[in-house]
C-alpha positions as CSV (number, residue, x, y, z in Angstrom):
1,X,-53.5,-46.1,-18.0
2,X,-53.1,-43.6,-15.3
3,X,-49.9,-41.2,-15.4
4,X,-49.6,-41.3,-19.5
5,X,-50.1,-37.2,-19.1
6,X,-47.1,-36.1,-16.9
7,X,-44.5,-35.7,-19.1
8,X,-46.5,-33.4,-21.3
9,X,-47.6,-31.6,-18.0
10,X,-44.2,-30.8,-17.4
11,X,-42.8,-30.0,-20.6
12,X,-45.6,-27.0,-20.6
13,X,-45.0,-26.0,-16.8
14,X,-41.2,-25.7,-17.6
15,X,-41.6,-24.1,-21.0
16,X,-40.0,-26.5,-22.8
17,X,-40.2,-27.5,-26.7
18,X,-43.1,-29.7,-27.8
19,X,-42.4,-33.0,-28.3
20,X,-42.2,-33.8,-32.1
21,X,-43.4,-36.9,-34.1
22,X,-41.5,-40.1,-33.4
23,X,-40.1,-39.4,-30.0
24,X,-41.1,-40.8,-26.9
25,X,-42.6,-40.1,-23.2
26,X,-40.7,-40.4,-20.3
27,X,-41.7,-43.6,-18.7
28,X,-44.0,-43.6,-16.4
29,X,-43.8,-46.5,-13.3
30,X,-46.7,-48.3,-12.4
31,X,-47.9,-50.9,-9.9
32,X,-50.0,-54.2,-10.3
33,X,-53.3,-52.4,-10.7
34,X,-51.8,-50.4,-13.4
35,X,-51.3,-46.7,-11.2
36,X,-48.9,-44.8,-11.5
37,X,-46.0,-44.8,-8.4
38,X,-42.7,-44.2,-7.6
39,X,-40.2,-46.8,-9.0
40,X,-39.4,-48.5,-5.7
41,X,-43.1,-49.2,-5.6
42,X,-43.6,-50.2,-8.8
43,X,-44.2,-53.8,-11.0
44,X,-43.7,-52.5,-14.2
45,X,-44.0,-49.4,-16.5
46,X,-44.7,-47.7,-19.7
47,X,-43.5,-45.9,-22.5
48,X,-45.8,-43.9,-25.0
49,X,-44.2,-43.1,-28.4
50,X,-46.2,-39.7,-30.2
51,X,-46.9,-41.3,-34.0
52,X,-49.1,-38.6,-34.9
53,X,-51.5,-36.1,-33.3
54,X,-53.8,-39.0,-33.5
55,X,-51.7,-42.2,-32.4
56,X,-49.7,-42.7,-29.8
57,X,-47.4,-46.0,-29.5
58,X,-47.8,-47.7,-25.9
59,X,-45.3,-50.2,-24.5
60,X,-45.5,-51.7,-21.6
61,X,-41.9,-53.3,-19.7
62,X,-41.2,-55.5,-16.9
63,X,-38.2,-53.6,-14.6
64,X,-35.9,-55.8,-16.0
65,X,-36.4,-54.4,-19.2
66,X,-38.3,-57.4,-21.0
67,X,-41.3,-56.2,-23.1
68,X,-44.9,-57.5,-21.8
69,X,-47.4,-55.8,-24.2
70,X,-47.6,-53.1,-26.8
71,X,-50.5,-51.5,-28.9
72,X,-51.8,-48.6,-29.6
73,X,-53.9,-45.2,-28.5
74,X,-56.3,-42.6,-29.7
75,X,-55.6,-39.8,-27.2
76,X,-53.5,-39.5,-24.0
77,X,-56.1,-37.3,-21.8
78,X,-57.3,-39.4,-20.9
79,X,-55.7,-42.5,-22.5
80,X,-58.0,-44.5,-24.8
81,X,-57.2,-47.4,-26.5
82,X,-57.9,-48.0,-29.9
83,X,-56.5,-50.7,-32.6
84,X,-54.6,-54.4,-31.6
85,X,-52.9,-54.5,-28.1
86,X,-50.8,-57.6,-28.0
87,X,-49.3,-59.2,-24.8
88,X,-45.9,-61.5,-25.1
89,X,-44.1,-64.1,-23.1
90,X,-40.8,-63.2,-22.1
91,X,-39.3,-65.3,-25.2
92,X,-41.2,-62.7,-27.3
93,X,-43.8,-65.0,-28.7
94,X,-47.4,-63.8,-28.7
95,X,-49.3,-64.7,-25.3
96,X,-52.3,-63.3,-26.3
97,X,-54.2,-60.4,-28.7
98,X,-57.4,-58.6,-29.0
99,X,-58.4,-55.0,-30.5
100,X,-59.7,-52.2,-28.6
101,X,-62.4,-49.5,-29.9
102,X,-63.0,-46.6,-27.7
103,X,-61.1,-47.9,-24.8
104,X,-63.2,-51.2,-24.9
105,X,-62.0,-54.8,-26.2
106,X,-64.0,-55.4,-29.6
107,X,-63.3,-57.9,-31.7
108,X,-61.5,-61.8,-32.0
109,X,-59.2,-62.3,-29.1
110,X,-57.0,-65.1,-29.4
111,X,-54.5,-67.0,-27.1
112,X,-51.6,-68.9,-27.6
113,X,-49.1,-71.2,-25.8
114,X,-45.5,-70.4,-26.2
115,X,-44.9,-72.6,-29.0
116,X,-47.6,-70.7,-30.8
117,X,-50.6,-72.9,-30.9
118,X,-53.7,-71.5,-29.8
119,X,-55.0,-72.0,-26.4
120,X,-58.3,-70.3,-26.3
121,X,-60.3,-68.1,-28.8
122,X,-63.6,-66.0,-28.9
123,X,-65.3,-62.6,-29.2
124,X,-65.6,-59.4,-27.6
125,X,-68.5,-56.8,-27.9
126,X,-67.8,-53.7,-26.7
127,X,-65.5,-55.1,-23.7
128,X,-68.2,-57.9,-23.3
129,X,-67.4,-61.9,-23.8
130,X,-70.0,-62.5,-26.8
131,X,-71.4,-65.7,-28.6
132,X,-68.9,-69.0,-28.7
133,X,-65.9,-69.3,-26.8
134,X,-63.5,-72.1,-26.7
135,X,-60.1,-73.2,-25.2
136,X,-57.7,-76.1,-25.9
137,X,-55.3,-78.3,-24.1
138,X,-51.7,-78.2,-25.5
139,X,-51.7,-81.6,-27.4
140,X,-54.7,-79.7,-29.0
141,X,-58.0,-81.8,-27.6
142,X,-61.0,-79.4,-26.5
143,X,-60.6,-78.1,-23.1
144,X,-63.9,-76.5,-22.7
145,X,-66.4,-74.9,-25.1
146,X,-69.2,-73.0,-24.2
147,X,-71.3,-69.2,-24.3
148,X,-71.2,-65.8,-23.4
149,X,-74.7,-64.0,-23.7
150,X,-73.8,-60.3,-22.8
151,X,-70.5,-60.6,-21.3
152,X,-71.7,-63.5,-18.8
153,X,-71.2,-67.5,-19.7
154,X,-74.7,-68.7,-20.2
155,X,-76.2,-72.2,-21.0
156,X,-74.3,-75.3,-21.3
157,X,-70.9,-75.5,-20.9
158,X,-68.6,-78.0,-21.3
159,X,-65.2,-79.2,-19.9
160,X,-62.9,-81.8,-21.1
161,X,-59.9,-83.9,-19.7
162,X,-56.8,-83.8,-22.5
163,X,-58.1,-87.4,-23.4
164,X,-61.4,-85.9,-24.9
165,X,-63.2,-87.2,-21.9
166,X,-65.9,-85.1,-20.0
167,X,-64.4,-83.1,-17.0
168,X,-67.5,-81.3,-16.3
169,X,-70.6,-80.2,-17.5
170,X,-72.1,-76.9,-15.8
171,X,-75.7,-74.8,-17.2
172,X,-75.6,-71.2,-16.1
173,X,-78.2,-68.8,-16.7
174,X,-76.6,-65.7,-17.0
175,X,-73.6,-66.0,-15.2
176,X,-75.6,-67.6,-12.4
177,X,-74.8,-71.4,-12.1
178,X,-77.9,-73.9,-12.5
179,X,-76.1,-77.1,-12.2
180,X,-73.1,-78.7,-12.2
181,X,-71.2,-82.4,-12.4
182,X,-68.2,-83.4,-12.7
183,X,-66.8,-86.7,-14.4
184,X,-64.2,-89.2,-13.3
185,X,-61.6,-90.0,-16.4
186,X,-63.5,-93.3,-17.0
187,X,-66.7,-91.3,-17.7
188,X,-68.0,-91.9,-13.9
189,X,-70.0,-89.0,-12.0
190,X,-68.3,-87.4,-9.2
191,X,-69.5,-86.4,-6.3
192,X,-68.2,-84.1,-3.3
193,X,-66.4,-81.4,-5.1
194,X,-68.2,-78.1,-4.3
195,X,-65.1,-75.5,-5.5
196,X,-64.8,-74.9,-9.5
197,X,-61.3,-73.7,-8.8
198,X,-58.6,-74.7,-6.4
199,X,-54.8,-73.1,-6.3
200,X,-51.9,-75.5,-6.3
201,X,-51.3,-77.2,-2.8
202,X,-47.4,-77.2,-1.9
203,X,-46.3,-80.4,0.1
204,X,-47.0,-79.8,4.1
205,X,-49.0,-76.1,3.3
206,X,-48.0,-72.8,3.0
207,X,-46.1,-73.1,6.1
208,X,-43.9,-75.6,4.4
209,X,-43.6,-73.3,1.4
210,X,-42.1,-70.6,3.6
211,X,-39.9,-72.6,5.6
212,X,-38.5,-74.5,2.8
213,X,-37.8,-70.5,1.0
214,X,-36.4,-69.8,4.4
215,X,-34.0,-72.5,4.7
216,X,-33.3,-72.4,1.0
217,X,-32.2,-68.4,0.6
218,X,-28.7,-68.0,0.8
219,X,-27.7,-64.2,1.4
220,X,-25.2,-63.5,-1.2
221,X,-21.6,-62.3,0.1
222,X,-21.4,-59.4,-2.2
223,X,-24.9,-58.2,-1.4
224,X,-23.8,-58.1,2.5
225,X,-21.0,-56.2,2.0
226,X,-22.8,-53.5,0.1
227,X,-25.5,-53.8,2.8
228,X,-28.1,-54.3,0.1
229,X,-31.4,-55.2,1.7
230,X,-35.1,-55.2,0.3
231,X,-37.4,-58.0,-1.4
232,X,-36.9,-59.0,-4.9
233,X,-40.5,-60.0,-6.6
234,X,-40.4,-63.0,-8.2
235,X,-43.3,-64.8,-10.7
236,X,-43.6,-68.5,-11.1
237,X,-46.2,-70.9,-13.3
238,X,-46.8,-73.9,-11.6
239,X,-47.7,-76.2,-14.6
240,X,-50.7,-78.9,-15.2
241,X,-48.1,-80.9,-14.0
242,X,-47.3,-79.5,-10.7
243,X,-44.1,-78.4,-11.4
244,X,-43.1,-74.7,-11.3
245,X,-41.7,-72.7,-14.5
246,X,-41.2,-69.5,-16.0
247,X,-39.8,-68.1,-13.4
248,X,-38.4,-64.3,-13.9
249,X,-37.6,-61.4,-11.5
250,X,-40.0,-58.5,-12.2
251,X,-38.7,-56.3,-9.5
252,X,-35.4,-56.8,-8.2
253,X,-32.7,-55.2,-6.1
254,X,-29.2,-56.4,-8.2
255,X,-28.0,-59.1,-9.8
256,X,-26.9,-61.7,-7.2
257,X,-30.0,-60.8,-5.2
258,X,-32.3,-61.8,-8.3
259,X,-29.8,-64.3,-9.5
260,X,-30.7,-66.0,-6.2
261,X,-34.5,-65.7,-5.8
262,X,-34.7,-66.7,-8.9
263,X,-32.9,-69.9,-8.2
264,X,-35.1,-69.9,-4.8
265,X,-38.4,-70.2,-6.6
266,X,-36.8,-72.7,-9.7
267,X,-35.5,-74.9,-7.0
268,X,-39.3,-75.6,-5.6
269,X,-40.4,-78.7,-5.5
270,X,-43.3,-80.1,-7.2
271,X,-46.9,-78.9,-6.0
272,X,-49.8,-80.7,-6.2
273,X,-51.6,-78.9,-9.7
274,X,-54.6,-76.5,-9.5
275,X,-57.8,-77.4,-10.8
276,X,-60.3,-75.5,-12.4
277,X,-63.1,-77.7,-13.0
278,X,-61.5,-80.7,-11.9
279,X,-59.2,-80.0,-14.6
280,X,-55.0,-79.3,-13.7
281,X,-54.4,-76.1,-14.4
282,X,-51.4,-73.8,-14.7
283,X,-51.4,-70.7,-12.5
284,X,-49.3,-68.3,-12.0
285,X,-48.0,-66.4,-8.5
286,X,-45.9,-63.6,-7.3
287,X,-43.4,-64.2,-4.4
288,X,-41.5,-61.0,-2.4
289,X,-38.0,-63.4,-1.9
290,X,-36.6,-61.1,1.5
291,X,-33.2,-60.1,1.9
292,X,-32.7,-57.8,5.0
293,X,-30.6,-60.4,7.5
294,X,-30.9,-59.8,11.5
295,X,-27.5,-59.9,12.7
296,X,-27.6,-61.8,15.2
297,X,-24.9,-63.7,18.0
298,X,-26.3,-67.0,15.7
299,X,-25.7,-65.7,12.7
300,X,-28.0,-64.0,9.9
301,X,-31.8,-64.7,9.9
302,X,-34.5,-63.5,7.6
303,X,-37.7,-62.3,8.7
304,X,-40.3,-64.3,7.8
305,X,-41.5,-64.8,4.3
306,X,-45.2,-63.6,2.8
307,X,-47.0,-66.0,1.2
308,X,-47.3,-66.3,-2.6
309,X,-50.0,-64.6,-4.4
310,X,-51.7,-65.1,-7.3
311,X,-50.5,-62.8,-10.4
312,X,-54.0,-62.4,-12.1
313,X,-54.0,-58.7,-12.5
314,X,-51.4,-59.4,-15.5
315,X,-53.2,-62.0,-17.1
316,X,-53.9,-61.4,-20.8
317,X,-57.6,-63.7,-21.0
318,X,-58.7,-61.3,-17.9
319,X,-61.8,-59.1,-19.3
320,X,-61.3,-55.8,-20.3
């Protein structure tokens, strides 16, 4: 929540009239760990709306303008957030809520899928996981069920495939993991899996993820002409399924450069699904799509693409 305070810095440097009831801050640009930089540098950014000496709105955009999460603070020096803070898919539907007292997540937090049934559901104490938690698949069978004891996952905890079959079953003590086994879909123990979580796997590696984006961007015409160069930042779910979705631009350069890394990153082809306790699992990346072309006697090439990385910073069942 860094930044909230330099608009009201300036308006009493400069002299300027205090800002009455109902209006709204400047906004203030921010990065993926939520600090405040210049725009080129940012991932998104924020808006504060003064309700009262007491509350202040907060809303919080992608740079395309789409609304990722509003709610509400106590005081702006420093920020402190108090009441429901809500977080939405870019169709507007709710992704996930939770309230906040004193700056800290307190209370039932609940998440949902985009066609509004829930995903996941539990408490928080004072920013700390607390007592049952539980999560669903989308065709609504369990998908795991288990404990917090003071903000760590403690005692047994269970996993289930979207059949109602056992995925896994793990005891922790505090956090600290006991023992663990994992279950073939016919009820069968299985052995040799030592990671809890794996990322999707794209045919032929990561290499073959950045050649295929290499071979795949075209450099728009227009864009060449204006000499427009730079990355546009791209985010992509790859599904239970393996195949990648909601895909949107959340920094981008102009609209035939993020018209085409967005069709880049929906023209992927299937990956092979994450797992998170054996279990496919959507995840979600960022990918920098590059457009500053080499001229050279062959023609235009790109310099070489970064890899994807995970977006988890942005992730609405993250603790607070």
């Amino acid at each position: 929540m860094k930044g909230l305070l330099v608009a009201v810095l300036l308006t009493a440097w400069m002299g300027l009239p205090v800002w009455a009831h109902g209006q709204s801050l400047p906004a203030v640009y921010l990065n993926a760990r939520d600090e405040e930089t210049v725009p080129d540098s940012a991932t998104h950014y924020r808006v504060v709306d003064l309700l009262s000496d007491t509350e202040f709105g907060v809303r919080e955009y992608s740079l395309v303008g789409m609304l990722l999460l509003r709610g509400t603070l106590s005081a702006i020096e420093p920020p402190v957030r108090n009441g429901v803070f809500t977080w939405l898919y870019p169709t507007g539907a709710k992704a996930s809520e939770v309230p906040f007292r004193d700056n800290k997540a307190h209370g039932l937090f609940v998440a949902w899928y985009e066609d509004g049934r829930v995903r996941s559901r539990g408490e928080y104490e004072l920013g700390q996981r607390v007592g049952p938690w539980l999560s669903v698949h989308r065709n609504g069978q369990k998908r795991s069920e288990g404990r917090y004891q003071q903000g760590h996952p403690h005692g047994e905890w269970r996993y289930y495939y979207d059949t109602g079959q056992l995925s896994a079953i793990e005891r922790l003590y505090t956090g600290r993991t006991l023992n663990l086994t994992y279950y073939l879909p016919d009820g069968a123990a299985l052995a040799g899996i030592s990671q809890k979580r794996e990322p999707p796997k794209f045919p032929g590696g990561n290499a073959a993820l950045l050649r295929h984006i290499d071979q795949a961007t075209v450099y728009p015409k227009e864009a060449r002409r204006r000499n427009l160069t730079g990355q546009v930042f791209v985010n992509y779910t790859v599904g239970e399924d393996g195949r990648v979705g909601d895909v949107r631009v959340v920094r981008g350069l102009s609209p035939e450069l993020d018209n085409e890394a967005r069709r880049v990153v929906a023209g992927l082809p299937a990956f092979q699904p994450g797992r998170e306790y054996n279990l496919p699992t959507a995840m979600t990346f960022t990918l920098a799509i590059n457009f500053t072309p080499t001229f050279t006697l062959l023609g235009n090439t790109l310099p070489p693409q970064g890899p994807p990385i995970e977006a988890r910073a942005s992730n609405p069942d993250a603790n607070f």
